[in-house]
N, C-alpha and C positions, 0 to 999 in steps of 0.2 A: 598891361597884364602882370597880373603878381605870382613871384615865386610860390610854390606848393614846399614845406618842410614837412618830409614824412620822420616821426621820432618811430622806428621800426625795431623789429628783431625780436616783438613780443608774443607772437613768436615770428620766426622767419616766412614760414609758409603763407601766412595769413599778410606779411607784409608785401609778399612778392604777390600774391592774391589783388590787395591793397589796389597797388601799382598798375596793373593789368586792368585794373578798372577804371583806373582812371585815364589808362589810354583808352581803352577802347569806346566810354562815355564819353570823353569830349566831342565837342563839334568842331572836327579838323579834316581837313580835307588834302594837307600836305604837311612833310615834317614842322614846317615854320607855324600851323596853327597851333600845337601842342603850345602846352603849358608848363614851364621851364620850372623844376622837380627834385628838391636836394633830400638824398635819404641817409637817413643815418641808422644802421642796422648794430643797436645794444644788445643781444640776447643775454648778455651778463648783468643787464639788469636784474635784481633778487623776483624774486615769483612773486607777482600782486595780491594773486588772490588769496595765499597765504600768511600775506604781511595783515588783508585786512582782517583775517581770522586768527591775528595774534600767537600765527603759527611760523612767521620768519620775519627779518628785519626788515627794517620800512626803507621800500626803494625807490621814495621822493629825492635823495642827493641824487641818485644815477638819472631819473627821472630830468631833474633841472641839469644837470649835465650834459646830457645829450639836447633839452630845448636848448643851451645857452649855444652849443655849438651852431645848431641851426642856426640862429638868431647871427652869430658870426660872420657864416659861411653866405647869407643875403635871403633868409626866408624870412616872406611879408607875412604868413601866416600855418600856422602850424596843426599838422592833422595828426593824431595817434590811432594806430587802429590796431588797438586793445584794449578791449570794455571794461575790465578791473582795473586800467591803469587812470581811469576814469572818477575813480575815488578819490584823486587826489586832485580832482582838475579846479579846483578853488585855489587850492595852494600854486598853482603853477601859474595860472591867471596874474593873481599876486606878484608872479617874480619874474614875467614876461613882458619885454618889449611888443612883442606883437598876439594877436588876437590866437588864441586854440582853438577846436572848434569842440563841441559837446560831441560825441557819438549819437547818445541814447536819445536826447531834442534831436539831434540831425534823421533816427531813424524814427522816430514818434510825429514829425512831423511829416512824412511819406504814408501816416498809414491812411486809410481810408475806409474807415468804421462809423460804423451810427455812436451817436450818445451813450454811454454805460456800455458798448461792448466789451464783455470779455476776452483779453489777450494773454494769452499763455507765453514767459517770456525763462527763453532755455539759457542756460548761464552759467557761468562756474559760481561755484559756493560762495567764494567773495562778492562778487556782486548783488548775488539774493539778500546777501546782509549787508552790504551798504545803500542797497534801497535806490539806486542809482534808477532802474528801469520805472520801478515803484511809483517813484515820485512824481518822474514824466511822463508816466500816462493819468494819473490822475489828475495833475495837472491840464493834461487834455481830453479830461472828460471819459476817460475810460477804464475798466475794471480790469488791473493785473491778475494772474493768475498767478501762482509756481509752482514749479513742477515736485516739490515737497508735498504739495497736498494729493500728487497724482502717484506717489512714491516711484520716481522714474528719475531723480537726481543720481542716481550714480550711474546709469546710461549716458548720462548728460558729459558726466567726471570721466569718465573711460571713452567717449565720444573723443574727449578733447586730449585727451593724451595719448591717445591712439592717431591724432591727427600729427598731436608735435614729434610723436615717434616714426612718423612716415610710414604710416598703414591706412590708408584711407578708405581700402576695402571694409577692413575691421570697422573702422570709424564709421561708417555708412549701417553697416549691418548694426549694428549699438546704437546710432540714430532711427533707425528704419524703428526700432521697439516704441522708442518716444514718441513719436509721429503714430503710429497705428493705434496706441493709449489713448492722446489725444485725442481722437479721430473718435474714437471708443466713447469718450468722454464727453461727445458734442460739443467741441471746440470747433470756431471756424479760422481761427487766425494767432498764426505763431512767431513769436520774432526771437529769430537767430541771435541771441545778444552774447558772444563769444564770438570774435572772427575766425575762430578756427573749423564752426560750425558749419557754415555757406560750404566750404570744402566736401564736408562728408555730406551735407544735403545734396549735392549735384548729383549724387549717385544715387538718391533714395526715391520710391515712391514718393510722392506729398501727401496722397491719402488723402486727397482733397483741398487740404490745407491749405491756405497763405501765407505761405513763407516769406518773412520779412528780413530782410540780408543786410547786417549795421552794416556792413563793411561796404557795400554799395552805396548805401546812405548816406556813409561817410562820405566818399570820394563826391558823390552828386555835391555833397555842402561844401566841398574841397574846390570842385569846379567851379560853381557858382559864384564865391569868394572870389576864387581868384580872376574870373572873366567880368568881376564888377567894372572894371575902369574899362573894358574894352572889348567884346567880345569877337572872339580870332574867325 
């Protein structure tokens, strides 16, 4: 069974979030089946999504910082669960002894859509312009949406900083708008691509919706990795 490296702290919530998911997805039946779990919580990492909007320094050093530690410390495989920090996951591939895992493949390959369906994909500003979700769903044969064309991105922006500020009521009520747009807009299927989002989603209608959760995504491709040699 191989180590889980969680690179955390991007934000905290969404890491402890993370975590919780991956205990309660494994298939364990007593302490000894879990999956042995080193986390490293950076919150001083610089803000992603503004490094990729050319609005704050580029937090790839801190980024290979905290992998290198993992990689130290005995993880066989390393999960990030923050979607803009994802912009850089070529470059860390690069400079990693051991495998990362994709977010945005790990949650595009969960989803379960016909050919050409449209996917509405919620997300901080950074990501929409690194094309990170973009890419893998076309890739898998399906038509991204953003939430620019529905003009509901600054629900999206106040969702999530509403979450890293520990308001989750807020966060929800500022979510709940986007979802009933959506919904408005004859969308069947939404992916949460910011882990801070699943948070305020647990309190919202769905409106019908399919809510697609990376953060869950993650940890499933988290599990699955690491129960390759043995499953507990």
């Amino acid at each position: 069974m191989r180590t889980i490296g969680v690179l955390g702290g991007l934000g905290p919530a969404a890491t402890v979030d993370f975590l919780d998911q991956l205990v309660r997805l494994t298939p364990a039946r007593r302490d000894q089946d879990h999956i042995p779990v080193l986390a490293a919580f950076r919150p001083q990492v610089p803000d992603r999504s503004a490094a990729i909007l050319g609005l704050g320094p580029d937090p790839l050093p801190a980024l290979l910082e905290g992998l290198h530690l993992l990689e130290r410390a005995g993880a066989d495989l390393v999960a990030i669960p923050c979607n803009s920090a994802h912009h850089w996951h070529a470059q860390l591939c690069e400079q990693s002894a051991v495998p990362v895992l994709h977010i945005a493949r790990a949650c595009v390959a969960r989803l379960r859509q016909p050919p050409g369906a449209a996917v509405l994909v919620l997300a901080t500003r950074g990501v929409q312009r690194s094309g990170l979700y973009r890419t893998a769903l076309r890739e898998a044969g399906l038509e991204p949406v953003e939430p620019d064309a529905l003009a509901v991105q600054h629900d999206v922006d106040r969702c999530i900083t509403q979450i890293k500020a520990g308001e989750p009521a807020a966060a929800a009520h500022s979510l709940s708008r986007v979802l009933r747009q959506a919904a408005g807009q004859g969308l069947s299927c939404v992916v949460l691509g910011c882990t801070e989002l699943p948070l305020a989603a647990r309190r919202c209608d769905p409106e019908g919706l399919t809510l697609v959760d990376s953060t869950r995504a993650l940890a499933l491709a988290a599990i699955e990795h690491a129960l390759a040699e043995g499953v507990a």
